[in-house]
C-alpha positions as CSV (number, residue, x, y, z in Angstrom):
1,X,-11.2,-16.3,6.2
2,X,-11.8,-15.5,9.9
3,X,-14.8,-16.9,12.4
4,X,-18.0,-15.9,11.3
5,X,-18.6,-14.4,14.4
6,X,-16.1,-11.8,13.0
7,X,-18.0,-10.7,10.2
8,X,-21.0,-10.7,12.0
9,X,-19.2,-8.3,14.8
10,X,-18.5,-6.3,12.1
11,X,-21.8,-6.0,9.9
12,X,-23.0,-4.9,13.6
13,X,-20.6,-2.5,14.2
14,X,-21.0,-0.8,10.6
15,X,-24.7,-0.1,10.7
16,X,-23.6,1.3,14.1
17,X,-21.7,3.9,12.6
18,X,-23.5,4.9,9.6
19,X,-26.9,4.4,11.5
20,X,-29.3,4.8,8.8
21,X,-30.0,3.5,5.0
22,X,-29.2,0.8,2.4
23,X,-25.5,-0.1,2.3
24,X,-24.1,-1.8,-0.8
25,X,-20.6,-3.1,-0.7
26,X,-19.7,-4.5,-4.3
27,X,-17.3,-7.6,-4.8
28,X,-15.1,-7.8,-7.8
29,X,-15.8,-9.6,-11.0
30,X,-12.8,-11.8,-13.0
31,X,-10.3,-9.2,-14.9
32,X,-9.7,-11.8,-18.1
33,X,-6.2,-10.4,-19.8
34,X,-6.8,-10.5,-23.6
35,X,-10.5,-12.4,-24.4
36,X,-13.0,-13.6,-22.1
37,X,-12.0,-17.1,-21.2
38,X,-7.7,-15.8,-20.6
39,X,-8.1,-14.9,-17.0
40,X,-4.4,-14.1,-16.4
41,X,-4.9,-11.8,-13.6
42,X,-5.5,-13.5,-10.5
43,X,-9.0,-12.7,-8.9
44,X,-8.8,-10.2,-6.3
45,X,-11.8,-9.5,-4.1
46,X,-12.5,-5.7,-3.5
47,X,-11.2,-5.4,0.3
48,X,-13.9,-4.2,1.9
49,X,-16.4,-6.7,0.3
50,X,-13.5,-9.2,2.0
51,X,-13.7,-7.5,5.1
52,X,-17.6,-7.5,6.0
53,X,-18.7,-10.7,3.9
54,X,-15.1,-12.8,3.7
55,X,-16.2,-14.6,0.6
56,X,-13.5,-14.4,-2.2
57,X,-15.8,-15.5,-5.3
58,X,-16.6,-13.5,-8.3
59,X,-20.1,-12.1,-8.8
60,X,-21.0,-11.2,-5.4
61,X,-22.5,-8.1,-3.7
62,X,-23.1,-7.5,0.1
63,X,-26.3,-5.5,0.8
64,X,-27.1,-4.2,4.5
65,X,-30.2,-2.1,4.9
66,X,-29.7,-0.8,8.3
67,X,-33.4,0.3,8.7
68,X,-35.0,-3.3,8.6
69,X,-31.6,-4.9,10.2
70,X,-31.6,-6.8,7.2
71,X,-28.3,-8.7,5.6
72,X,-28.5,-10.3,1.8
73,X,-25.6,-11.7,-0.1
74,X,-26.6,-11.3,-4.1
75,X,-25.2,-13.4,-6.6
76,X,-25.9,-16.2,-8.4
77,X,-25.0,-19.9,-8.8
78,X,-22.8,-21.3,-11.0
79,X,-24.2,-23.4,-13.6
80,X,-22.9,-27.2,-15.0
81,X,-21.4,-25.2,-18.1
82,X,-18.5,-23.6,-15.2
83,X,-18.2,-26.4,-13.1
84,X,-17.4,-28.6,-15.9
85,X,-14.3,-26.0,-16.6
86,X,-13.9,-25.1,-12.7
87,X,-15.0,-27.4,-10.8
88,X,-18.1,-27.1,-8.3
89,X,-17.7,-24.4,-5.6
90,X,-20.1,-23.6,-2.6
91,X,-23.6,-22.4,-3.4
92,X,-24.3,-18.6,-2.7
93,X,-26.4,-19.9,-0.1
94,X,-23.5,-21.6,1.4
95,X,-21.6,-18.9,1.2
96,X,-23.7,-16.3,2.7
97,X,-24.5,-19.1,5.6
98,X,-20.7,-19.3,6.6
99,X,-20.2,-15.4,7.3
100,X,-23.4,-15.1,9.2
101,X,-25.4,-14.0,6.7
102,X,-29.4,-15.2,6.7
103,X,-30.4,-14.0,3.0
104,X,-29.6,-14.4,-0.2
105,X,-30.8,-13.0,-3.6
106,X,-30.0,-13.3,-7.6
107,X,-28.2,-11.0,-9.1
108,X,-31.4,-9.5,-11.0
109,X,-32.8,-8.6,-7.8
110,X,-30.0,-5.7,-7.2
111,X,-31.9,-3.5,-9.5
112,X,-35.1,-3.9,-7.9
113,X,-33.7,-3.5,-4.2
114,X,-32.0,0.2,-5.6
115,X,-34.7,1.2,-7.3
116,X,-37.4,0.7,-4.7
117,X,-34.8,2.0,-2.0
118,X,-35.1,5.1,-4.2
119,X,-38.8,4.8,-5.1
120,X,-38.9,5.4,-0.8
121,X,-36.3,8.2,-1.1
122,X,-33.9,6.2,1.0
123,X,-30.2,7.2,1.4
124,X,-28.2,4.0,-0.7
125,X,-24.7,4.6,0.5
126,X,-21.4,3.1,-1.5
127,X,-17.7,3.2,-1.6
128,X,-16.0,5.1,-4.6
129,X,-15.6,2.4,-7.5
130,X,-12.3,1.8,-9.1
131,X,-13.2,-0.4,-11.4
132,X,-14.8,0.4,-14.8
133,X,-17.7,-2.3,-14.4
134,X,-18.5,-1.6,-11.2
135,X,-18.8,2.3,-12.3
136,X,-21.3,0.8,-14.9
137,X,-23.3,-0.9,-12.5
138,X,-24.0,1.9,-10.6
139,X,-24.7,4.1,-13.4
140,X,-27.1,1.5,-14.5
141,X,-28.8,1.1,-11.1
142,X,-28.3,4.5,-10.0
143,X,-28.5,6.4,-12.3
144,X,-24.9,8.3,-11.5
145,X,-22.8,9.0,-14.3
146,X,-19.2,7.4,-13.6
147,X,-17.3,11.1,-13.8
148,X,-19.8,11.6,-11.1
149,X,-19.6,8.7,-8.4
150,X,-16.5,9.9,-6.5
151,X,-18.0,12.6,-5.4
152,X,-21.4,10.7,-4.8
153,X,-20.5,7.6,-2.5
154,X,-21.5,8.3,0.7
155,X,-18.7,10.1,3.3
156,X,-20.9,8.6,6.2
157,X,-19.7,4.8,4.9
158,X,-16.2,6.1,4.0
159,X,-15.5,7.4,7.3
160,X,-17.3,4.4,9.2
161,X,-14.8,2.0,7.1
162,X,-12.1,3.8,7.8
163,X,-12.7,4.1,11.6
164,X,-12.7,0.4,11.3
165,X,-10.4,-0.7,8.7
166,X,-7.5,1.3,10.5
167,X,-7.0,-0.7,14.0
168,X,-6.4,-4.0,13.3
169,X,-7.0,-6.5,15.3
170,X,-5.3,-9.6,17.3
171,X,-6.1,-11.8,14.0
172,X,-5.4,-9.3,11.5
173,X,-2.0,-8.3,13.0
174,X,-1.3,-12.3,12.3
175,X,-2.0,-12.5,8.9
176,X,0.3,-8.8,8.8
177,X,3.0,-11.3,10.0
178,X,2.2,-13.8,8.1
179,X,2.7,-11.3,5.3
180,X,5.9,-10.3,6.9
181,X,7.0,-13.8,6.8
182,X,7.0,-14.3,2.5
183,X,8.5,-10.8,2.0
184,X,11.5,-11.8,4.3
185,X,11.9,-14.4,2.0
186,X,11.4,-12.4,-0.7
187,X,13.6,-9.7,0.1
188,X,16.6,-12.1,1.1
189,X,16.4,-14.2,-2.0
190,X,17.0,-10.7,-4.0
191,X,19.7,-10.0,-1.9
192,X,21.2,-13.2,-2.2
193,X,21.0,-13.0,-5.8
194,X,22.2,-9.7,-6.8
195,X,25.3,-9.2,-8.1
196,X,27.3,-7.9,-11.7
197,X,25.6,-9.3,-14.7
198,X,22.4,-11.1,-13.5
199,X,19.5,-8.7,-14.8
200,X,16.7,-7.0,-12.6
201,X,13.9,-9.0,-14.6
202,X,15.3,-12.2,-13.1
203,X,15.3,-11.1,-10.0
204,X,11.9,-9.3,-10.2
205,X,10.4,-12.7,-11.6
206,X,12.2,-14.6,-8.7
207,X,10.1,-12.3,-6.3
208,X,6.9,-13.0,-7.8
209,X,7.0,-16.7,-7.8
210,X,7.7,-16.7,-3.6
211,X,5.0,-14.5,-3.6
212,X,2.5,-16.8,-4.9
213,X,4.3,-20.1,-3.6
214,X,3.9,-19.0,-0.3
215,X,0.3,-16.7,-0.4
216,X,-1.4,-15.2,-2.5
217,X,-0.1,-12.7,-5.0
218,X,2.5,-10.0,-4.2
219,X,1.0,-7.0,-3.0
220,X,1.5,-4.4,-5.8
221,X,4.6,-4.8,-8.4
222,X,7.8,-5.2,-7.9
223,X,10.1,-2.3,-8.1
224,X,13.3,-4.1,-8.8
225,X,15.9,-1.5,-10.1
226,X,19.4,0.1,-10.4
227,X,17.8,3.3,-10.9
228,X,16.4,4.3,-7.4
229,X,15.8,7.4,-8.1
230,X,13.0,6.4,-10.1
231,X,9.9,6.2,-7.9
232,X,8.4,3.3,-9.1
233,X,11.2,1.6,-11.1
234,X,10.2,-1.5,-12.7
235,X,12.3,-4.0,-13.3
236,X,14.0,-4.0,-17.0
237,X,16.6,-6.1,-18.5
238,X,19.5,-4.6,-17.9
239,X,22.2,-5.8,-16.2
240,X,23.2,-5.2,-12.5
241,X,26.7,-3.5,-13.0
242,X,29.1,-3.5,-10.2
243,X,29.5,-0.1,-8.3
244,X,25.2,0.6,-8.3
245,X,22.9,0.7,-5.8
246,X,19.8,-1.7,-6.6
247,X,16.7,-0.7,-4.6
248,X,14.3,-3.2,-4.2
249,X,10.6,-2.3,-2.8
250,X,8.6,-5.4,-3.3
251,X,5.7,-7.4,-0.7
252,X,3.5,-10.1,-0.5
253,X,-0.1,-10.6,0.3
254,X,-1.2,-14.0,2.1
255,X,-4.2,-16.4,1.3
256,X,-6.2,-13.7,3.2
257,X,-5.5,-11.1,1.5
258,X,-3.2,-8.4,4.1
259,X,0.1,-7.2,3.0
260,X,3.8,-6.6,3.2
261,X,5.8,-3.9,2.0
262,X,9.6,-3.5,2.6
263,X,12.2,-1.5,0.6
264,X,15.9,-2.0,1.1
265,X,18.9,-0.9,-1.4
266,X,22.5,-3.1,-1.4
267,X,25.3,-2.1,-3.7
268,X,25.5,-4.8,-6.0
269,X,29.0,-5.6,-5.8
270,X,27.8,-6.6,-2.3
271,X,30.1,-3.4,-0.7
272,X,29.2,0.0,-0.6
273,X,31.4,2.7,-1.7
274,X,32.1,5.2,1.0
275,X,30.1,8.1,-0.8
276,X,27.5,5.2,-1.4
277,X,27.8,4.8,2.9
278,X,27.5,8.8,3.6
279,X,23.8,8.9,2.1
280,X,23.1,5.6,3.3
281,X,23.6,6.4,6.9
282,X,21.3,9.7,6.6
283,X,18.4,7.2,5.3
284,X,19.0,4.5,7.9
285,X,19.0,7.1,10.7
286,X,16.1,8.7,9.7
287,X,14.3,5.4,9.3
288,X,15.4,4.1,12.9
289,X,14.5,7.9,14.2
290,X,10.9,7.3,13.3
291,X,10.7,3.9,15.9
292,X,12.1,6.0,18.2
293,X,8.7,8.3,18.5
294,X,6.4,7.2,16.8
295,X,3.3,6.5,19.1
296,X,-0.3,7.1,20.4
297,X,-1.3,10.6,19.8
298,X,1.3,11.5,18.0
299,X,0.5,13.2,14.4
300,X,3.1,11.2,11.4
301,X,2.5,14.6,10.0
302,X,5.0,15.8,12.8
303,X,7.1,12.9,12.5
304,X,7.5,13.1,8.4
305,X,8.7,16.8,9.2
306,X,10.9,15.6,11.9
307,X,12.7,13.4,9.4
308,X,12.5,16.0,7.2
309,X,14.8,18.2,9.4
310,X,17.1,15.7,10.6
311,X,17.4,15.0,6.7
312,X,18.5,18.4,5.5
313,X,20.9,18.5,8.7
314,X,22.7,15.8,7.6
315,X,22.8,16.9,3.9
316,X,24.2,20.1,5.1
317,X,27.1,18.7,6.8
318,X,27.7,17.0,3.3
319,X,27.5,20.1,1.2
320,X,24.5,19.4,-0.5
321,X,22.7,21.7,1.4
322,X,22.6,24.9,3.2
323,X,20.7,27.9,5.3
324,X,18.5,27.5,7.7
325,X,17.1,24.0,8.8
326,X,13.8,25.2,9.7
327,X,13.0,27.5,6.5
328,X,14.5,25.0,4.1
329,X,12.0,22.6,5.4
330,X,9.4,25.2,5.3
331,X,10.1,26.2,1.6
332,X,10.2,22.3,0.5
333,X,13.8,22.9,-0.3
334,X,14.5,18.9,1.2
335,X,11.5,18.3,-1.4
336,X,14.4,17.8,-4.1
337,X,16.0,14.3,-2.1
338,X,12.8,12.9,-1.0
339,X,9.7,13.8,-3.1
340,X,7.5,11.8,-1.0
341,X,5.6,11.0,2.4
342,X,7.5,9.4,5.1
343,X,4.9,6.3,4.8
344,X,1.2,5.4,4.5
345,X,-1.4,3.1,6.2
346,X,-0.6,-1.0,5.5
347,X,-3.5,-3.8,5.7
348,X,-5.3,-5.9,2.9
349,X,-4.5,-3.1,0.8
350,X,-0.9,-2.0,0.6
351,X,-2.1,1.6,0.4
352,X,-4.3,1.2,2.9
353,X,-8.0,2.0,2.0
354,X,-6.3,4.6,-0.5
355,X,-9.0,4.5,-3.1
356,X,-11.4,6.4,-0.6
357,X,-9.0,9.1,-1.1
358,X,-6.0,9.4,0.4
359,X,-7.6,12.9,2.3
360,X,-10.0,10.5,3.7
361,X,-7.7,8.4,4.9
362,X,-4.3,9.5,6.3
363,X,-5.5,13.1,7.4
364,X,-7.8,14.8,9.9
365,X,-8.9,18.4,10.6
366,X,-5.6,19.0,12.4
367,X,-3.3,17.5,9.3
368,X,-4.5,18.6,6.3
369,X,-1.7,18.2,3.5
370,X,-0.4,21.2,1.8
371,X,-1.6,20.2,-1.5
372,X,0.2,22.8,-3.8
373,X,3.8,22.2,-2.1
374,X,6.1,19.8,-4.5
375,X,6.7,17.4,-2.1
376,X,4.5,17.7,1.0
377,X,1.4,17.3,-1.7
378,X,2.2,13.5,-2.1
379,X,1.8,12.8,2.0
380,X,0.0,9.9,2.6
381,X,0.0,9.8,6.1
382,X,-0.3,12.6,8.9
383,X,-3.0,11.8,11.1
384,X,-2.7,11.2,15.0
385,X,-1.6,7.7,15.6
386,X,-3.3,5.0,17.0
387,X,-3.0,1.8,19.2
388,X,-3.4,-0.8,16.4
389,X,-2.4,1.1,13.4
390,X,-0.4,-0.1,11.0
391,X,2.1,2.2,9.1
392,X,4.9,2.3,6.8
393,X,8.0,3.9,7.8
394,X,9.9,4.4,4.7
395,X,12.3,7.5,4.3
396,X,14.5,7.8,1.2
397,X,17.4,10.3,-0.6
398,X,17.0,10.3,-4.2
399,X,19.3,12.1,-7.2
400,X,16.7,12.9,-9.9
401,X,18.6,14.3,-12.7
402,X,15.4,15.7,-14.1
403,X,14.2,17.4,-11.2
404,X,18.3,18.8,-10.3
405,X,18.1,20.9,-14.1
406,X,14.9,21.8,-13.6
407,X,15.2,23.2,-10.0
408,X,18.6,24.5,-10.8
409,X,17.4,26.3,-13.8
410,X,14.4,27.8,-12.5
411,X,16.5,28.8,-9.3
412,X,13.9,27.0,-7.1
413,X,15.1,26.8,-3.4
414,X,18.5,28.2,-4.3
415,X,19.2,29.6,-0.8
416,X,18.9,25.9,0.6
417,X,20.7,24.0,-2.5
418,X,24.0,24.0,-3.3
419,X,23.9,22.8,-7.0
420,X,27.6,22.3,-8.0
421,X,27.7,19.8,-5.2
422,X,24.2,17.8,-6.3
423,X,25.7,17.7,-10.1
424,X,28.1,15.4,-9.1
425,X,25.5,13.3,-7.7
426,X,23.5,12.7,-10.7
427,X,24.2,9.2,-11.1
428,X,24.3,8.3,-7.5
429,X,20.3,6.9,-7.7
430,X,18.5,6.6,-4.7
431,X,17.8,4.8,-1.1
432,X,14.9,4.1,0.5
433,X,14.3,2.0,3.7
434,X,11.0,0.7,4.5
435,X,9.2,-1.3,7.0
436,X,5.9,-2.2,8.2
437,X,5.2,-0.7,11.5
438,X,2.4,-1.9,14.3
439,X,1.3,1.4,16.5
440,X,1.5,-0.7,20.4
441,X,0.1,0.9,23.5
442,X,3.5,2.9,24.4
443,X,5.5,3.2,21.1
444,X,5.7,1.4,17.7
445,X,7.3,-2.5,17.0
446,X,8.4,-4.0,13.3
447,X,5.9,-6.3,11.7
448,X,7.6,-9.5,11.5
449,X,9.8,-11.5,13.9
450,X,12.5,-11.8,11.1
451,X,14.7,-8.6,10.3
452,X,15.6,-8.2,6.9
453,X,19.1,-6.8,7.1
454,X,19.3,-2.7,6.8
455,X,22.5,-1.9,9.0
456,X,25.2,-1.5,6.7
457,X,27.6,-3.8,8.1
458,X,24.7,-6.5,8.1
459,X,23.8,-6.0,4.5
460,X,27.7,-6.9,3.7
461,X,28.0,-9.6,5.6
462,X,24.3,-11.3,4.4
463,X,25.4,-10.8,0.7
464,X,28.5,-12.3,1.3
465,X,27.4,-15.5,3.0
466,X,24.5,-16.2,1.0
467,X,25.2,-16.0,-2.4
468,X,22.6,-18.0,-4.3
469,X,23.2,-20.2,-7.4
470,X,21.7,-18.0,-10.7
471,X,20.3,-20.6,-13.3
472,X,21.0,-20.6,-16.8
């Protein structure tokens, strides 16, 4: 948790920007796995209750009515029943006293606050709810059905968080490296480990336990696999076989809740193969292309396209494709190697802020997405940049047997795809390279101080110097 100061700032700063109303920011409540008292998954607070309140218990609700400048924390106290199983923790009163808060309130009270805040036909603004109790909640003290709340939260306290949320500041950017920190470690332990025979669950499982060692959780789950050209490739129980590419995308979030989220792919043998090296290099020069321009006032939108080009110029010169650059690009042609974004916004979510909708989010006015373009629909990111932002940079060449008979069949893009040659490629898998990256004044630096290795000859000589012991 930061100075209360902090929250208090940023209470101030949010009734600023949405200037008029009842604001209701809703914390999480415990996700038990199987029955009531099995409380498997680890707590998470909703972000942006963590962001203008800080306070990490369950049960909790942050209410700002902007008109009467006034500030409540709802909730109520646990009784002996839970600390006898818990423990004691602070009062709500407590609580709401450490993040600068002067009020507090039961939890009955919520229905009384919304309904005479509607009694005086007073705007109630909320975020979209993505959990199912939450949607119940407001259906039972709004009155909104949950098919219905999406479009009803309030765009004036989506776009206020969002102007926030997105430049992060001197003591956010720490906990970022902090984050950094744990997924160095994790991402070299998997390294270290891989090899012929040792299965991607163990590796996958090695991952989570630094995770929660050293912070909190990791920050979504693990995609640990030989099949990179899966998107989101959990890991299975197969074995790692010698002469695959394993991918690994995996990241951590700290005890404060910001997050990592680094991809890289080794060849399991520990040496890449030199048709494993050609698409490799394509991916790591796109990757390093993108610190090379990506700055204030410049749109990612651009920058994803740029990639884009230098992409399909490099697959050209391999065979893979052909025609023009620019109308390949144009048609989505390069949409069949990399079916996604070139990155999206990082901070205490790993998606950034995505359940406000990603619209909301990574796009303006100026960078609207083409939404029915295979491809260019799944952008997460093309907004201007900005000093402080926080982006992934995350490029990737993928073989997708699925998507190769379907395009080739159809005829899809056949001007720009030379189909022989991809057949051969159908159990290459995929790359992807990913980093965290901090938008500075006059360009764009890594998130952490320690690199995990990308460079080809780095990779090499890292797996074979740090081989780590597999237990039985």
């Amino acid at each position: 948790m930061f100075s209360k100061q902090t929250y208090v700032e940023r209470r101030a700063e949010l009734k600023r920007l949405v200037k008029e109303g009842i604001v209701i920011i809703f914390g999480n409540n415990e996700s038990p796995c199987n029955y009531p008292a099995n409380a498997y998954y680890p707590f998470r607070q909703d972000s942006s209750f963590l962001y203008y309140f800080g306070q990490k218990r369950d049960g909790l609700i942050g209410v700002i009515d902007i008109d009467n400048d006034i500030e409540t924390l709802v909730g109520d106290d646990i009784d002996i029943e839970d600390i006898v199983w818990y423990g004691s923790v602070d009062s709500v009163h407590n609580l709401a006293e450490a993040v600068g808060v002067a009020n507090t309130a039961p939890m009955k009270t919520i229905k009384t606050i919304c309904a005479n805040a509607m009694r005086q036909n007073r705007r109630i603004h909320f975020l979209p709810p993505y959990r199912h109790d939450i949607k119940l909640l407001i259906f039972d003290l709004l009155g909104i059905h949950p098919n219905q709340q999406k479009e009803a939260a309030s765009m004036d306290l989506i776009k206020a968080v969002v102007t926030m949320r997105s430049k992060k500041s001197a003591e956010e950017i720490k906990e970022l490296e902090k984050a950094a920190t744990i997924g160095y470690k994790m991402h070299t332990t998997a390294m270290a480990l891989a090899r012929p025979g040792v299965t991607e669950k163990y590796i996958g499982g090695k991952l989570a336990g630094i995770a929660q060692s050293y912070g909190a959780m990791v920050s979504f789950a693990t995609i640990f696999t030989q099949h990179g050209e899966i998107m989101h490739g959990n890991p299975s129980e197969t074995l790692l076989e010698d002469g695959r590419l394993a991918l690994c995308d995996a990241g951590a979030e700290t005890m404060s809740h910001y997050c990592s989220d680094n991809t890289r792919t080794y060849p399991v043998s520990g040496k890449f193969t030199q048709r494993q090296l050609e698409i490799y290099s394509i991916v790591e020069d796109c990757h390093d292309y993108v610190l090379s321009v990506a700055k204030p006032g410049v749109k990612y939108m651009d920058v994803h396209f740029a990639v884009c080009k230098l992409m399909t110029d490099r697959l050209k010169a391999l065979g893979l494709m052909k025609g023009d650059t620019e109308e390949a690009v144009r048609a989505g042609a390069h949409a069949m190697f990399m079916p996604h974004g070139l990155g999206h916004m990082m901070g205490m979510d790993v998606h950034d802020m995505e359940g406000f909708d990603q619209i909301n989010v990574g796009f303006d006015e100026e960078t609207r997405p083409i939404l029915d373009q295979f491809g260019t629909n799944c952008l997460r990111m093309g907004r201007k940049l900005e000093e402080g932002f926080v982006v992934t940079d995350e490029p990737g060449i993928y073989f997708i047997p699925a998507l190769i008979d379907e395009w080739k069949a159809s005829g899809h893009c056949a001007e720009f795809l030379n189909f022989d040659k991809i057949e051969t490629y159908k159990d290459f898998g995929g790359i992807r390279l990913e980093d965290d990256v901090l938008i500075t004044t006059g360009g764009c630096e890594f998130i952490g101080k320690e690199r995990i290795p990308y460079h080809p000859n780095d990779v090499e000589k890292f797996m074979a110097e740090n081989r780590l012991k597999i237990e039985d």
